[in-house]
N, C-alpha and C positions, 0 to 999 in steps of 0.2 A: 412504631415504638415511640410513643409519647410521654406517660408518667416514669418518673422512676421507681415505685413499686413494681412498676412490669415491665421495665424495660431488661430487668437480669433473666425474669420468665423469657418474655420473648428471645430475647437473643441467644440461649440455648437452644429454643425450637428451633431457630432459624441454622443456628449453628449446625445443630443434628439431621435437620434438614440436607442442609448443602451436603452432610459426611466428612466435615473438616474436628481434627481432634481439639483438645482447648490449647494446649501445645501449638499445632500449627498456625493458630490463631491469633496466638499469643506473640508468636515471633515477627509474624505480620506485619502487627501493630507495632510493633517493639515492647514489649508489655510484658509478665510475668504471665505465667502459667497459671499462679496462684491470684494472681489480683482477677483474673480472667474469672476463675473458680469463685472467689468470694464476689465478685457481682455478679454472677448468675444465682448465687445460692442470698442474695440480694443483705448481703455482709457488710458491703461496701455503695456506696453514689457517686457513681463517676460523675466529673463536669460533663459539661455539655461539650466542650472541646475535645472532651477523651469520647465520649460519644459518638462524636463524627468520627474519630481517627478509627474505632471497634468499628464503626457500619461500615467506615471507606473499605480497611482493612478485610472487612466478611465480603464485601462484594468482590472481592478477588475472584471468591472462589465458588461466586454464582452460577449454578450448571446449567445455565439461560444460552448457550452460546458465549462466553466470555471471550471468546477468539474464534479469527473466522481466517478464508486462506483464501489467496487470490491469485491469479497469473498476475503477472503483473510487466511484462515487456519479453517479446516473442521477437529472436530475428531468425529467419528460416530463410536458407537457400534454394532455388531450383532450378536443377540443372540444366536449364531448356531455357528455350529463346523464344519459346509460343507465350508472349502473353496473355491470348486468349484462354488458353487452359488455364493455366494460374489463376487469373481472375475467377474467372466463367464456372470452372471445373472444378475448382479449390477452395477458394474462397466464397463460390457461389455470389458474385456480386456483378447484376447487368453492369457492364462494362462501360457502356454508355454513360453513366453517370459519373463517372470520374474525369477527373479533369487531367490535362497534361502539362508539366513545365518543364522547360529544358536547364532545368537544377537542381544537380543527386547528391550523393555523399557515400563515402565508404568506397569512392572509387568509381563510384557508376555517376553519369553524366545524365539520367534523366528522370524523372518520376511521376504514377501515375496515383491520382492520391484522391480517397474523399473523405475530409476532415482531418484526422488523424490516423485514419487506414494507410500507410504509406506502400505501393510499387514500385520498386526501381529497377531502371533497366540501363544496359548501356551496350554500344556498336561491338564491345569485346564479347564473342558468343562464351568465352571459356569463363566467362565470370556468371551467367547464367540471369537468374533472375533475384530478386531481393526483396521480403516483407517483411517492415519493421513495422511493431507494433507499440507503443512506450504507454505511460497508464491511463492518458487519455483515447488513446486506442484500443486498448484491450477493454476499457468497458463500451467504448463503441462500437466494437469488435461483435460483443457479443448483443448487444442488442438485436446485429443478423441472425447469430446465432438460435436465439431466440425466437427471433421473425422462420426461421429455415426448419427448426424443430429439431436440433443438434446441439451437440454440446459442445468441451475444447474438446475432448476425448475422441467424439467421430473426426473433428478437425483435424487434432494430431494426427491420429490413424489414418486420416485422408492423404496427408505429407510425406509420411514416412512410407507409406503404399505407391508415393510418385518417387519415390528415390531421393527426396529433400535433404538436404546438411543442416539439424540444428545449429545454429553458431552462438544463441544466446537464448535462457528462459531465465525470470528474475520472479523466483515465487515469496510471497509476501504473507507471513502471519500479522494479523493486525489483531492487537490488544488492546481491548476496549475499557476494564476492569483498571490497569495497572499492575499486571503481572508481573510485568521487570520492573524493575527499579534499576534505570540506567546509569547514575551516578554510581552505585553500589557496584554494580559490574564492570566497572572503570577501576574503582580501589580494588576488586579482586583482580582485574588484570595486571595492576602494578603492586599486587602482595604475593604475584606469584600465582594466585587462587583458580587460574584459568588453564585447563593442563589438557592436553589434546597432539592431535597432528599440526597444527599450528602455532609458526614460532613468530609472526606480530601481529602488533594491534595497533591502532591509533585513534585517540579519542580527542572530542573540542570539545567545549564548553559553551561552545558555538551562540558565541557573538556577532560572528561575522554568519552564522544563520540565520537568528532572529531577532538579535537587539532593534528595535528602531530608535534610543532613545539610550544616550550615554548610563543615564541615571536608570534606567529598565533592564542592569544585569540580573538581577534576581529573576527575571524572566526569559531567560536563555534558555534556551534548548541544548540538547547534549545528546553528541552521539558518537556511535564507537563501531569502526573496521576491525573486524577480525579475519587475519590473514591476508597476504602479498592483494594489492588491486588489481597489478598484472597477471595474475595468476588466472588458470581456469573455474576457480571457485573460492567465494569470499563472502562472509556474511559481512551485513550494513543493518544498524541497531541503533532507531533513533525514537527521540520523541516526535510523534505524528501531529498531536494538540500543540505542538507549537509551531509546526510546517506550517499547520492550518491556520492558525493564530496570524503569520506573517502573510499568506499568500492572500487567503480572502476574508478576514477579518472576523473571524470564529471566536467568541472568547473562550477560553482554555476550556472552564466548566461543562462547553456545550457542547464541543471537540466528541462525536461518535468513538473516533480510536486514540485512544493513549499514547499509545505506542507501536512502533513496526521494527518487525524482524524480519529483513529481506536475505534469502540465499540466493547469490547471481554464479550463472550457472554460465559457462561457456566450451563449445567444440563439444569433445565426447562429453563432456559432464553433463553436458545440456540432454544433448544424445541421450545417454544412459537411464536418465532421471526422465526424460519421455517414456521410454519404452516399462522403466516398470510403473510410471504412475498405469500405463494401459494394459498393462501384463497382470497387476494385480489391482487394479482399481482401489485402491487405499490411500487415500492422499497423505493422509494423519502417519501412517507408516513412514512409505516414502521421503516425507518433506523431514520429521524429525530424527527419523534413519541417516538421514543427511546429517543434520545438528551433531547427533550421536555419535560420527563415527571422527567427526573432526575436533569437537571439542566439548567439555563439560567444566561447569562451575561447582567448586569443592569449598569446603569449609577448612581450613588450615590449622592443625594443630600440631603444637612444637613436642610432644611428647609421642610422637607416632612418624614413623616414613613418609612419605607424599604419597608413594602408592595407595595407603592407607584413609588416607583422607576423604571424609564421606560427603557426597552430594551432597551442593546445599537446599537444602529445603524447596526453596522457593521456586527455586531452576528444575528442582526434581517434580513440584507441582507442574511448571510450567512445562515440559517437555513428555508431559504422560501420566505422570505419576498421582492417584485417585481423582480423575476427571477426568470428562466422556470426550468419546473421539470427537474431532473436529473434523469438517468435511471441506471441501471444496467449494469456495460459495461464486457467484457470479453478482456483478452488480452494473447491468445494463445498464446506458446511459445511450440516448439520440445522440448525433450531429448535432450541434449549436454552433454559434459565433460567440459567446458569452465572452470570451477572451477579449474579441474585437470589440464587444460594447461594451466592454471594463474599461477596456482605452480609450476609448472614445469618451464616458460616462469623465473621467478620471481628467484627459487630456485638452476636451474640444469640446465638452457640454456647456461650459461656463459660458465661452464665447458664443456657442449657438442661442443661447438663452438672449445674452446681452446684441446681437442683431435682430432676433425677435420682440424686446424690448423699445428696440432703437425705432423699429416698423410701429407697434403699439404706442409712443409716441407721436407719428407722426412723422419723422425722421424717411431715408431712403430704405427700402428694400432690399436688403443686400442681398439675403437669401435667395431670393426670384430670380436676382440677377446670374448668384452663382450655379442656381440650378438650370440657368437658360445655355449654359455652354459645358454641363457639367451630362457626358456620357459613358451607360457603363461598358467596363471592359467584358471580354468573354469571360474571363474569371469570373465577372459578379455575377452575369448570366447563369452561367455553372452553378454558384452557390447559389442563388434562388431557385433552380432547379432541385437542386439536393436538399433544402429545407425544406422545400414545397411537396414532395412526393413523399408519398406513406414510403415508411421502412420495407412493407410486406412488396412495393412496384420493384424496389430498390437489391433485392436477394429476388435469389434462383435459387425454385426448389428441382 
């Protein structure tokens, strides 16, 4: 869309394209219905400001995939004290290659772990076995996955066919478009606008997330709990481009997802929400059958009951309403250290430069020296084993 003779042509195609009415369109952007209509019937010359804000606003409702759905943190019990089956029989991961430390959590005193794949075990046999998974695991996870020719579905199925206790799954829509608008659903939870089985919420403006930089509030991220933390099911609604923004240094523009909407699922809830993702294979169902049945976003009018008050638009695009299912997507990732060489990049690079320096002078050899008494532990051993070996050594088919 270049000229403005043809930018009101195209933006109808494109509009009728996607299946968005000029209405929904129009609300998007914050815009009229009508202004909408006079620059397609090319009436009107939007700036070039109102420009970007029509194309931001259409790309909402891009049927490209504009959201995709991810596991996103697995804790599974099992009630057995064989850790060889669990590994071996479960997870399909030669055994061998994990390492062991005598430091658990959640109660259990030990764990056998590669990378972010966590096992924990402990001498209590009634506490069983433990596989935490959190989100740098689950897509390492599946990278075996992958390697084995299996998905989470044979996984799950595998679990729950051993007698397993889901205790926690944490499934994540991530919005790439700008679907929600999280601010917006912060003012309808405190206008009332948020009505469901759920009686709190708690939103930041979250400063204390992503500011680096007193003067960088306008660049805060925002996000909002809906429903008790302690509770067995709670959604978390934030912006994802600003996570990314703080953690590895993404500017917002280049940020893949916008935004995520997690449902953290715990004990039966977790439970139940396995069995029908595998009983009916529909993720798209399932995951917003969840959203649905505990809460929706209304538009509030003083001339009508609350019962009466209609979906609002956006939440009703975003939850189903005329755009194509969303599936289950996976997004493998290897083993790395990247963390480790963040820190090191970040903490220890300076000064390894400036004794290489000091040598390129002329100066003593500090490095040679440190590496004359400097050996590795079994741990490093272990990790250059597990870096070193194809994925395909590393799973059991």
């Amino acid at each position: 869309m270049t000229s403005d003779n043809s930018f009101g042509h195209e933006l109808k195609m494109k509009r009728e394209t996607y299946g968005i009415s000029q209405n929904k369109l129009a609300v998007t952007a914050g815009l009229s219905r009508q202004y909408i209509n006079d620059i397609e019937n090319s009436k009107k010359i939007p700036t070039k400001e109102t420009k970007d804000r029509i194309l931001k606003a259409l790309e909402k409702f891009n049927p490209e995939s504009p959201m995709y759905i991810l596991i996103d943190y697995v804790r599974i019990r099992f009630p057995t004290c064989n850790l060889k089956d669990v590994i071996e029989d479960i997870l399909k991961i030669n055994i061998s290659y994990m390492q062991y430390e005598a430091r658990g959590m959640f109660g259990y005193s030990a764990r056998y772990f590669i990378g972010d794949v966590i096992v924990l075990t402990s001498p209590d046999e009634t506490k069983g076995i433990l596989l935490e998974l959190r989100g740098h695991g689950c897509r390492q996870f599946e990278s075996y996955l992958l390697a084995q020719e299996r998905s989470w579905n044979d996984f799950l199925a595998a679990c729950l066919d051993s007698g397993a206790i889901m205790k926690r799954l944490d499934l994540a829509i991530n919005d790439c478009t700008g679907i929600l608008d999280i601010p917006e659903l912060v003012r309808k939870c405190n206008n009332d606008e948020c009505v469901g089985i759920f009686r709190s919420f708690k939103s930041y403006a979250s400063g204390e997330l992503v500011s680096r930089m007193e003067e960088d509030r306008e660049r805060m991220g925002n996000t909002l709990y809906i429903g008790s933390l302690k509770s067995d099911v709670y959604f978390c609604i934030y912006e994802k481009d600003y996570e990314q923004y703080l953690k590895n240094d993404i500017p917002l523009e280049e940020a893949e997802v916008k935004n995520r909407f997690e449902i953290r699922l715990k004990n039966e809830r977790a439970y139940y929400t396995v069995v029908d993702l595998l009983a009916y294979e529909d993720v798209d169902e399932t995951v917003f059958g969840i959203i649905n049945h505990y809460m929706r976003f209304v538009d509030k009018r003083e001339d009508v009951e609350k019962e009466s008050w209609e979906l609002n638009e956006r939440w009703s695009y975003f939850i189903g309403e005329g755009r194509r299912s969303i599936k289950l997507t996976t997004k493998p990732e290897p083993y790395t250290i990247d963390r480790t060489v963040k820190w090191l990049r970040k903490q220890v690079d300076s000064t390894l430069l400036m004794l290489e320096k000091v040598k390129e002078k002329g100066g003593f050899d500090y490095l040679e020296e440190i590496r004359k008494t400097t050996e590795l532990k079994d741990k490093h051993k272990a990790i250059i084993k597990q870096l070193t070996t194809p994925v395909e050594n590393i799973v059991l088919n």
